[in-house]
C-alpha positions as CSV (number, residue, x, y, z in Angstrom):
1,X,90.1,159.2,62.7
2,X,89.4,156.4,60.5
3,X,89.8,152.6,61.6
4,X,90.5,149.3,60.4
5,X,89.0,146.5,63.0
6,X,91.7,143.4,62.3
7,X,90.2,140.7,64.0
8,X,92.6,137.9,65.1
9,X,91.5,134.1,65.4
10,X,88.2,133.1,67.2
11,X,86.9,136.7,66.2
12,X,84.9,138.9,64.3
13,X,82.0,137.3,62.3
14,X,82.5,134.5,64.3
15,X,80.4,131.4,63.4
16,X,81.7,128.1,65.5
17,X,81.1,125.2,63.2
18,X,82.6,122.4,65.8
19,X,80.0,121.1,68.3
20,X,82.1,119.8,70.4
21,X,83.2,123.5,71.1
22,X,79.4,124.6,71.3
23,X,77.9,121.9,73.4
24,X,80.5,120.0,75.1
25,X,82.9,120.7,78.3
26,X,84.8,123.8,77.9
27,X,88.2,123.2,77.4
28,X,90.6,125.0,79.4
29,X,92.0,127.7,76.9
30,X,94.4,131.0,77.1
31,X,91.6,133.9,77.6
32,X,89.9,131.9,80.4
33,X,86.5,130.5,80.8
34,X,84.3,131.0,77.9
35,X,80.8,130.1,78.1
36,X,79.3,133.7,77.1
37,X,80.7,133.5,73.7
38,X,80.1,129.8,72.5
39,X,77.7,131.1,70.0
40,X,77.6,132.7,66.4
41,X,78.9,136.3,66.7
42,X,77.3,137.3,63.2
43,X,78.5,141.1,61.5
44,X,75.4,142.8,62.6
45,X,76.4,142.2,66.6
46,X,79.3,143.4,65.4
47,X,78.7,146.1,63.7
48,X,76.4,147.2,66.5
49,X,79.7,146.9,68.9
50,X,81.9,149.0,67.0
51,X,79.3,151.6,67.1
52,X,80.8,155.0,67.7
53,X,84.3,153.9,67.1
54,X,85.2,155.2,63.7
55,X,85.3,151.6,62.6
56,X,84.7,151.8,58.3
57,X,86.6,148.6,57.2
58,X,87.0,145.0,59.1
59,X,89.6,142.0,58.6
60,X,88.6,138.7,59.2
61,X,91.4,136.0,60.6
62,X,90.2,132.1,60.4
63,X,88.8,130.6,63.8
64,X,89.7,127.1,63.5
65,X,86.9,125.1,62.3
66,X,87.5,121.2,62.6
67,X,89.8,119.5,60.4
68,X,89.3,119.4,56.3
69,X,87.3,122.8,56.1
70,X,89.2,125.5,55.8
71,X,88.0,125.8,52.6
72,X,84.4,126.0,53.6
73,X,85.2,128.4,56.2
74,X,86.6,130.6,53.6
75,X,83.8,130.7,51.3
76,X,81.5,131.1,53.9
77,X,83.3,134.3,55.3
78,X,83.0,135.1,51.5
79,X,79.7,135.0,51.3
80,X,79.0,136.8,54.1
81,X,80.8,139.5,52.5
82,X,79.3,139.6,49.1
83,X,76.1,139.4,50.7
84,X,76.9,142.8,53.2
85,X,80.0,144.0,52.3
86,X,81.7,143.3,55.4
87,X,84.5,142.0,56.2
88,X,86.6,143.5,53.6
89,X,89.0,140.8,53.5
90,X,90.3,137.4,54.9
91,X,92.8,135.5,56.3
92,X,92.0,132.2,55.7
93,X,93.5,128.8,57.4
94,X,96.1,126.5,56.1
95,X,97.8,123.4,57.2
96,X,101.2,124.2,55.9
97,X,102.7,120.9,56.5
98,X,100.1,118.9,54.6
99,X,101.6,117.8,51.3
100,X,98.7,118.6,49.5
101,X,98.0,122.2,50.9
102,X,99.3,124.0,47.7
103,X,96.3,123.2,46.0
104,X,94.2,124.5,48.6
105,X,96.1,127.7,49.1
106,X,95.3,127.8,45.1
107,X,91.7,127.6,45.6
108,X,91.9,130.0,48.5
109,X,93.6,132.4,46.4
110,X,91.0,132.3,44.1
111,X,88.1,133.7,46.5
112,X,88.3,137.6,45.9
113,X,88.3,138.5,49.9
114,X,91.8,136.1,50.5
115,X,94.8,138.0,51.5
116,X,96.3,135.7,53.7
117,X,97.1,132.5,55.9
118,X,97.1,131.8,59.4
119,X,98.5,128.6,61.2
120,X,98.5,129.0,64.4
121,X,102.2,127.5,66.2
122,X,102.5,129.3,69.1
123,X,103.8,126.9,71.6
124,X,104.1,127.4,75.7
125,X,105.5,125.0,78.5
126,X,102.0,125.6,79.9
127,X,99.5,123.4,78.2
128,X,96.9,125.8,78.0
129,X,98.8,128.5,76.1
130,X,99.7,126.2,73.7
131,X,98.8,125.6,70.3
132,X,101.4,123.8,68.1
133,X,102.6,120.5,68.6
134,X,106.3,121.3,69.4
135,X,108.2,124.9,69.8
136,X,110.0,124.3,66.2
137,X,107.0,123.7,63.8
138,X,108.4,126.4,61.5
139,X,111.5,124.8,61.1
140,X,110.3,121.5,59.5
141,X,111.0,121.3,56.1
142,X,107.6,120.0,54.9
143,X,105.8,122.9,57.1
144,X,108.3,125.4,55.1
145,X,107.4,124.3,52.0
146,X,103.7,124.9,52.8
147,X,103.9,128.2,53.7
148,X,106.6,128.9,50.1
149,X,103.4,128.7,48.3
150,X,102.0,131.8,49.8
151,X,104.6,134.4,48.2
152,X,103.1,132.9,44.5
153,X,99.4,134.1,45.5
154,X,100.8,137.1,47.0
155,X,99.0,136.3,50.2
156,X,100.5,137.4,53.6
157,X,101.1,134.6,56.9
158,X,99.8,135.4,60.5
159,X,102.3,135.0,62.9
160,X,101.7,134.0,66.1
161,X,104.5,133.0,68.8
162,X,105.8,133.4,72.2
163,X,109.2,135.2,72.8
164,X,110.8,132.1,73.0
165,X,110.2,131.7,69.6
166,X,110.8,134.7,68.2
167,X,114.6,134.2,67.0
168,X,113.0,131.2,64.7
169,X,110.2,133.5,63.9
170,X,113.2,135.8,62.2
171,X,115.1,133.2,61.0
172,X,112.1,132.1,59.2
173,X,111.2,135.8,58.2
174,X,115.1,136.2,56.8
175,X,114.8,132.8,54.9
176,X,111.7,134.0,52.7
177,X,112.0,137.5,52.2
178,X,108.8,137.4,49.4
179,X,106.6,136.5,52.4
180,X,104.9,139.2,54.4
181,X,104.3,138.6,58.0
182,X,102.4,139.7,60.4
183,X,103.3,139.5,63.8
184,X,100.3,138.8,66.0
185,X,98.9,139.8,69.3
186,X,102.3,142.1,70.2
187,X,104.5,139.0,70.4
188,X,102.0,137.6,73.3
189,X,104.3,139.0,76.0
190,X,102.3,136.9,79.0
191,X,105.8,136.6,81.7
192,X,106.0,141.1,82.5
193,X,108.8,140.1,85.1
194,X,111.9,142.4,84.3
195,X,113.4,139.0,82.5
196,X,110.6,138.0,80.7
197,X,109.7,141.9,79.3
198,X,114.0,141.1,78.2
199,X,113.1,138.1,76.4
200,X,110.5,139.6,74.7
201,X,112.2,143.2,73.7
202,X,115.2,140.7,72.5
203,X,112.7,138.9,70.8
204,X,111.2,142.2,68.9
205,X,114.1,143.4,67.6
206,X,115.5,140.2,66.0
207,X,111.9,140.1,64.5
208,X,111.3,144.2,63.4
209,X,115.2,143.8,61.9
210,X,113.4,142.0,59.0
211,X,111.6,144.4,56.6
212,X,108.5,141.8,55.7
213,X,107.9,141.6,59.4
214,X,104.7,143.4,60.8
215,X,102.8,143.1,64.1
216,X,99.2,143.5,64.9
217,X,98.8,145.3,68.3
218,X,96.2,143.0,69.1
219,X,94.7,140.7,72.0
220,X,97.1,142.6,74.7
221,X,94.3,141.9,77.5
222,X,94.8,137.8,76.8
223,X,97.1,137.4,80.3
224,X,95.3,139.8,82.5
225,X,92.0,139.0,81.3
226,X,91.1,142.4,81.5
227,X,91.2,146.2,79.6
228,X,94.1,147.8,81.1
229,X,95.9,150.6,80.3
230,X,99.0,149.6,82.5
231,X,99.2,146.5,80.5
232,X,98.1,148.0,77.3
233,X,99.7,151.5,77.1
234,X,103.5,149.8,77.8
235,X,103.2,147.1,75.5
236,X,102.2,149.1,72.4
237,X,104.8,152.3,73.2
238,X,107.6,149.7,73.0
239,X,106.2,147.7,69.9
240,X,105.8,150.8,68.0
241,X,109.3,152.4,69.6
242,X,111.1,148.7,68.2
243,X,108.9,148.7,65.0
244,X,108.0,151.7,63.8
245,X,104.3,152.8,63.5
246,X,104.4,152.2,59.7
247,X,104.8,148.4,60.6
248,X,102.0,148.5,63.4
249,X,98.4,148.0,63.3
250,X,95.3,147.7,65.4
251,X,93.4,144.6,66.4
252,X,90.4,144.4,68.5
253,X,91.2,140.5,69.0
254,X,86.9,140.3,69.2
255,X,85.0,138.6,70.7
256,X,87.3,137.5,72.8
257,X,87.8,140.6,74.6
258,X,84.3,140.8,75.0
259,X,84.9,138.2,77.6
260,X,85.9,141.4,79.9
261,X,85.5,144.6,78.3
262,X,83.5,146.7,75.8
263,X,84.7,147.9,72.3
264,X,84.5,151.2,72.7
265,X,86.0,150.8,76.3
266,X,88.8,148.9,74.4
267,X,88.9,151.3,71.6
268,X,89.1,154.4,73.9
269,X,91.6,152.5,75.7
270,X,93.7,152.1,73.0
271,X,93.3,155.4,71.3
272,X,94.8,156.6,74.8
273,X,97.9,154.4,74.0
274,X,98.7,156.2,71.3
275,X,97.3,159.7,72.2
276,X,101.7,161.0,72.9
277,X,102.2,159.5,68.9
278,X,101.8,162.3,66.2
279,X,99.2,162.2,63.9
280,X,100.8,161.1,61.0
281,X,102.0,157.6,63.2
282,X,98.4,157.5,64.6
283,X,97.2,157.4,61.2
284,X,99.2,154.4,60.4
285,X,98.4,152.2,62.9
286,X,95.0,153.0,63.2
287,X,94.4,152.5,58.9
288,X,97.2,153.2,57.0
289,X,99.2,150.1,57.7
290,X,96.3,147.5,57.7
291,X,94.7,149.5,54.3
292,X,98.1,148.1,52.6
293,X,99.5,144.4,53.8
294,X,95.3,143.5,53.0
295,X,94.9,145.6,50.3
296,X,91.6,147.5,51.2
C-alpha cells in the first residue's frame, strides 16, 4: 500500500539554522536527550530511511528556525523541492499574534508547496513539555485574528495541544468553521493512568465533534521514548474509533523517532496498528486522508 510520510515539527528535510541549537548546551526538551540529531537531516538520508516502506509522497511541517525567518525557511524547503521533487508540500510557520503576520501568511501563500501553518501552543505544567507561553494562547484575540487569515489562502493550521487543552482547541475549531485543522501527534496523550487516558478520550471527542478537525497519528513514541506497540497500537485504535479513519493520517514524527527506533521498525510497527482496520480505512490513513487536507 501506498504512503504519505507527514512529518511533524523538528522533522523531515530537517536543516537547523539556530546555532545555538547546533553548538550550544542541549536544552532539556520533550523527546529526551538529543545530541545524535543536531545536524542537517537532508531528503536523500531520508529518502534512504524510508526505504522499503512504500513511502511515494512526503509533507514537510516547519522546525522552528529563530525568530524573523519563517519566511526563509519556507523558501528554502521550496527550493529543496523544486530542485528534487521532494517534499510535496509544506507547512510553513507563523506567529499568529504578530499584528503584521497577514502579510506574511500572504507571501507564504504565494510559494507553490504552502498548504499550511503551524504555531506550536501546546502548553504543560512541566516546563519541558511546554511550548507556549500560557495554556490559553488560542484564546487571545490578536492570536485569533492571525490565524482568520489562513481560511483566505485556503491554507490548513497544525494543531498541537495537551488534553487539557483540547475543549479550547474545539471551541476554537467551532468558532472558525472555514479553517481546517489538524490535530497533531494523537492529542500528545503523555499521563496513560486510567484518569489521564479519561481526560484525553474527553478531550477527543469534544475535538472529532467538529467536522474541520483532523489528527495526525503522529510522534506516539514522544513519552516512552521508545517504538512500542503497547503504546502505539492503543492509542491509534481509539483515535481512529473517536475519529473516523477518514479524519486520520500517518506521521512518522522523523527524525525524532530516529532518536530510538528505525523507520521501517516504526512503519512496520504501525502498519500492525492498523492491520484489524479494513482496507478501505487503511487506505485512508495511510494516503487518502493526507492526499486531500495537502492537496497532493
Amino acid at each position: 500500500m501506498k504512503a504519505i510520510a507527514t512529518i511533524d515539527g523538528h522533522h523531515h528535510i530537517w536543516r537547523l539554522n539556530d546555532l545555538t541549537w547546533l553548538s550550544g548546551p542541549q536544552v532539556p526538551r520533550i523527546f529526551g536527550p538529543y545530541a545524535a540529531i543536531r545536524r542537517d537531516y537532508p531528503i536523500g538520508e531520508f529518502r534512504a530511511d524510508t526505504e522499503g516502506c512504500d513511502v511515494v509522497k512526503s509533507v514537510y511541517v516547519q522546525t522552528n528556525w529563530p525568530a524573523g525567518q519563517s519566511f526563509d525557511e519556507a523558501k528554502w524547503v521550496q527550493s529543496v523541492s523544486d530542485a528534487t521533487g521532494w517534499p510535496h508540500a509544506n507547512v510553513a510557520h507563523a506567529d499568529l499574534a504578530d499584528p503584521d503576520c497577514g502579510a506574511l501568511i500572504k507571501r507564504l501563500a504565494q510559494l507553490p508547496a504552502i498548504r499550511g501553518i503551524r504555531q506550536q501552543i501546546h502548553w504543560h505544567e512541566n516546563p519541558q513539555y511546554r511550548f507556549a507561553s500560557h495554556p490559553k494562547a488560542m484564546n487571545d484575540a490578536s492570536w485569533r485574528r492571525g490565524l482568520a487569515h489562513l481560511a483566505d489562502h485556503g491554507l490548513l493550521f497544525e494543531l498541537q495541544l495537551f488534553a487539557g487543552q483540547m475543549q479550547d482547541g474545539a471551541a476554537l475549531a467551532r468558532a472558525l468553521p472555514d479553517t481546517v485543522f489538524v490535530l497533531e501527534h494523537a492529542g500528545m496523550l503523555d499521563d496513560m493512568s486510567e484518569s489521564g487516558w479519561t481526560l484525553w478520550r474527553e478531550g477527543m471527542t469534544a475535538l472529532a465533534a467538529l467536522p474541520n478537525v483532523n489528527v495526525k497519528l503522529s510522534g506516539l513514541g514522544t513519552f516512552v521514548h521508545a517504538c512500542r506497540s503497547d503504546v502505539m497500537g492503543p492509542i491509534i485504535r481509539e483515535t481512529v474509533d473517536i475519529f473516523g479513519a477518514d479524519r486520520c493520517l500517518y506521521g512518522s514524527n522523523f527524525p525524532i523517532e530516529k532518536l530510538w527506533t528505525d523507520y521501517r521498525t516504526l512503519y512496520r510497527t504501525f502498519r500492525s496498528a492498523i492491520a484489524c482496520l479494513d482496507e478501505s480505512a487503511q487506505r485512508a490513513i495511510m494516503y487518502d486522508t493526507a492526499a486531500r487536507l495537502y492537496r497532493i
